[in-house]
Steps between C-alpha positions, in 0.01 A plus 500: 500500500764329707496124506629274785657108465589353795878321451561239749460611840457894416329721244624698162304760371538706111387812462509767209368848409492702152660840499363779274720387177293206564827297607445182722768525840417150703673354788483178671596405854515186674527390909213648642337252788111592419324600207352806613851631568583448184222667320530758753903528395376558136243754562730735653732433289279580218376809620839649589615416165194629317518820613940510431432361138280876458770720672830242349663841332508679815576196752826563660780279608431587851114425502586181302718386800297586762272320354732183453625522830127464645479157302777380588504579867292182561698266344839569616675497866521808674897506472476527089208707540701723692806453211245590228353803702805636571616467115208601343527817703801590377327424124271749566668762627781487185284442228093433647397798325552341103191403340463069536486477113798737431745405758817371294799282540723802542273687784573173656895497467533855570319449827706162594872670397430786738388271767808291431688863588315414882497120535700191434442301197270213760222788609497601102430214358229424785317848371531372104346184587186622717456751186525221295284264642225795497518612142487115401154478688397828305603286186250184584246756578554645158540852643887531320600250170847449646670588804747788480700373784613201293926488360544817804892474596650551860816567566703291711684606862879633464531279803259200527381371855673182636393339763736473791526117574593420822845208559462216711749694767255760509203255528645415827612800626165688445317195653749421796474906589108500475511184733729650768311852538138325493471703205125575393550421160680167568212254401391682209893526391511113531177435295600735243834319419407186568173435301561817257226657626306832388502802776141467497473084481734563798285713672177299398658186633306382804569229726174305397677498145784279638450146604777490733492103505565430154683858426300597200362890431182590345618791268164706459498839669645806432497808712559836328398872467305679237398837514639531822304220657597192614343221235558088592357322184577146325888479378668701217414228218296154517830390436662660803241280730743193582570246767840544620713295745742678756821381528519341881711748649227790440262212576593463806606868624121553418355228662706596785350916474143337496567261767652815721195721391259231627638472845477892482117465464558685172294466216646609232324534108818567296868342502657819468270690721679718770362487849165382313505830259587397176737817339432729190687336202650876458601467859702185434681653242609753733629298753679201264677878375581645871585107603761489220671820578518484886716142422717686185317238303519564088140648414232333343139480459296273645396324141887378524412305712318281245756595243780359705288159599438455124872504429569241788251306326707540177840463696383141584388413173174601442389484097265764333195315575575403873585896580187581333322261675685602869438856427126460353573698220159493246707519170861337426630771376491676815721290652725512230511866495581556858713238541712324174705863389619766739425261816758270385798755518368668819474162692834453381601834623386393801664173576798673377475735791482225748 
């Protein structure tokens, strides 16, 4: 019989059931905003995993996921949700067929080295770690006594993925270009590199999010695609929600596009709407690409931009904790990955190209 606490300002419920060896597999979860939801939470729970705990032998890895993947849609954003999807289908079709309570550390490798054979070291890992994060939920819930996915080893890229950071010349060629065509892309281009902005905190930004008085942003929107549909939900992190402050020149080319907009009668939701449409994030890549080209520009992806505004940052003396802070990074060692080892020599690279 489940039994409900209510913790603070939500509810927790435990729950348990005996399998036919007689062993006891309980759970406990926590954040649910009624009671009833909770004790409804632990009845299905309960009778889902009365009815595995009979079958265990013959439960395979792909009905195990499935079944994770149902649990965790509601608790995740679509964009991972998407991520997980997309790996766990790729699970299932390599090794979904092995038995739950048989599947070993080496079905595991085997599958990961020949996807390695496919896919750079980044998507790799990304698979290991949604397989991981599933077989250590199978673990709480008793179902395996350790997870085979543990000590698994991926090989690294012959040629590792550096991000192209953009020089100050370049800055102001790219942005002096945009200006003079009336490119579409210019504001967004300007946000990006001046605030180290997200494509999709770009594309979230919306003019009620700037107080064009005082110059500060209201970081909180993000506007992306999952599944093939377009998906604006709360930032990337709690930590990537932030108050930023423009620097006055953008401050005052966008208080100038808002004044020019209002004359225009135009009423416009997003800063880097076009003609009031705001573009596919897919579609922005596209054009930064075609933008670069048509101008014999170096190529780069659009996250450079926020690559090449964090080294700026760090140009002008930023420490570990301010870039962190700038580029509303959750963990510090984020920051220190990206930007304290192979950054250094290609900033330097850069300047030394000037």
């Amino acid at each position: 019989m489940a039994t409900a606490k209510k913790v603070c300002d939500t509810w927790e419920v435990r729950e348990f059931y005996m399998d036919d060896a007689g062993k006891k597999h309980e759970t406990r979860k926590k954040g649910f905003a009624t009671k009833r939801a909770a004790l409804d939470w632990a009845s299905d729970w309960r009778a889902r995993h009365e009815g595995i705990g009979r079958h265990i032998d013959k439960w395979s890895l792909s009905a195990y996921l499935d079944d994770w993947l149902k649990e965790k849609k509601r608790q995740l954003s679509p964009t991972t949700y998407a991520g997980y999807d997309n790996n766990v289908q790729k699970i299932k079709v390599a090794i979904g067929d092995i038995p739950l309570v048989k599947l070993k550390r080496t079905h595991i490798q085997e599958m990961l080295d020949t996807e390695f054979l496919k896919n750079k070291s980044r998507t790799v890992q990304y698979t290991q770690r949604t397989l991981h994060a599933a077989l250590e939920d199978a673990v709480r819930d008793n179902y395996l006594e350790r997870n085979p996915s543990d000590y698994i080893k991926i090989s690294r890229d012959d040629t590792p993925f550096q991000a192209k950071i953009l020089s100050q010349n370049e800055i102001s060629a790219i942005l002096g270009a945009m200006r003079k065509q009336n490119h579409t892309l210019y504001r967004f281009t300007l946000l990006c590199l001046s605030l180290g902005l997200r494509r999709g905190e770009a594309l979230g930004l919306r003019w009620t999010d700037i107080d064009l008085d005082t110059g500060i942003v209201c970081i909180q929107n993000n506007y992306t695609v999952a599944n093939g549909t377009i998906v604006e939900r709360k930032t990337k992190t709690h930590s990537s929600n932030a108050n930023l402050v423009l620097p006055p020149p953008v401050l005052a080319e966008l208080t100038s596009k808002r004044d020019e907009l209002m004359k225009q009668g135009k009423i416009e939701k997003y800063v880097c709407g076009i003609d009031g449409i705001l573009p596919r994030p897919e579609a922005i890549s596209r054009k930064w690409g075609e933008f670069l080209k048509v101008n014999n520009f170096p190529q780069c992806r659009v996250h450079d931009l926020r690559h090449s505004y964090a080294m700026m940052q760090k140009a002008e003396g930023a420490d570990l904790d301010t870039l962190k802070r700038l580029m509303r990074h959750s963990k510090l060692g984020i920051t220190s990955d990206l930007y304290l080892h192979d950054a250094n020599t290609t900033i330097e690279r850069e300047r030394e190209r000037e």
